[in-house]
C-alpha positions as a Markdown table, in Angstrom:
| # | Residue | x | y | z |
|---|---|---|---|---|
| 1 | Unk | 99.1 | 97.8 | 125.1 |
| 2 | Unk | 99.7 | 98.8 | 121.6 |
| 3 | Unk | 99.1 | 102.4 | 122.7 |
| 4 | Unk | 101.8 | 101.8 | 125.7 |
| 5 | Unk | 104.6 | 101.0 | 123.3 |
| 6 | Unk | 103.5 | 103.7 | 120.8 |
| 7 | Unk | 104.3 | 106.2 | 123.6 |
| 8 | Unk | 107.1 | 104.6 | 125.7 |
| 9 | Unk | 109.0 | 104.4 | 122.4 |
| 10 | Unk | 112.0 | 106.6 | 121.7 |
| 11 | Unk | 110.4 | 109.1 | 119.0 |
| 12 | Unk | 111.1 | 112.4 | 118.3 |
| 13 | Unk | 109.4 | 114.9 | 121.2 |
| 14 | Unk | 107.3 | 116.3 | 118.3 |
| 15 | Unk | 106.0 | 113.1 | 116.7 |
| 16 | Unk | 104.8 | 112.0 | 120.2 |
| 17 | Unk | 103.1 | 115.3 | 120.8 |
| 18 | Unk | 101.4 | 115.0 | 117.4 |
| 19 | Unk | 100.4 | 112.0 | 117.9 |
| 20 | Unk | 98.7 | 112.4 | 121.3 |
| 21 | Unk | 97.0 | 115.3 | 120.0 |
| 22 | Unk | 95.6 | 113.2 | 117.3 |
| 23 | Unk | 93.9 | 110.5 | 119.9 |
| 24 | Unk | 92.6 | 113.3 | 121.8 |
| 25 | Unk | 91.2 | 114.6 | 118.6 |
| 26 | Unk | 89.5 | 111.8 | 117.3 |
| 27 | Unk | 88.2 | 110.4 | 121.0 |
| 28 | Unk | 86.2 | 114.2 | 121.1 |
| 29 | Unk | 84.9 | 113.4 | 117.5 |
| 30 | Unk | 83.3 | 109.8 | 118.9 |
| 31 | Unk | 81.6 | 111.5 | 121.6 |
| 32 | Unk | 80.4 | 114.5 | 120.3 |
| 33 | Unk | 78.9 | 111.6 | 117.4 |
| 34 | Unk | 77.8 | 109.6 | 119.6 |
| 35 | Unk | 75.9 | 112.1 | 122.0 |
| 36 | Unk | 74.7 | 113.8 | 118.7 |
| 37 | Unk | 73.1 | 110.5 | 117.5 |
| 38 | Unk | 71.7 | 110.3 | 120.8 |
| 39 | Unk | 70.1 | 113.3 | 120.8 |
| 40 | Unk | 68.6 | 112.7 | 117.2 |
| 41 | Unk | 67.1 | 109.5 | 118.0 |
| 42 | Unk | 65.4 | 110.9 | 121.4 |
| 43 | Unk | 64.0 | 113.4 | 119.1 |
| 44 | Unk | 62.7 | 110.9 | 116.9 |
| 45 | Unk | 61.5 | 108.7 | 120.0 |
| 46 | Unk | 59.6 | 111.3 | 121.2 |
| 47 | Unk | 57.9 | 112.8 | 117.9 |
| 48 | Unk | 56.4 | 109.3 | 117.4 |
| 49 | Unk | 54.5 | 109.7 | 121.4 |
């Protein structure tokens, strides 16, 4: 809900641009982490068979 009133608030155009380019920014970063770690760890996984 946090993010809801972050948005709905009267800000400048340019502020709420910025700042929804930042949240898409950082949610890409978590997954491309999260599927590199994956990846590494399969690599492992299988190195040990």
């Amino acid at each position: 809900m946090i993010l809801l009133d972050v948005f709905s608030s009267p800000i400048a155009g340019g502020a709420q641009t910025f700042l929804v380019i930042v949240c898409v920014l950082i949610g890409l970063g978590a997954g491309i982490t999260a599927i590199d770690t994956r990846s590494t760890f399969s690599k492992k996984k299988k190195a040990d068979h």
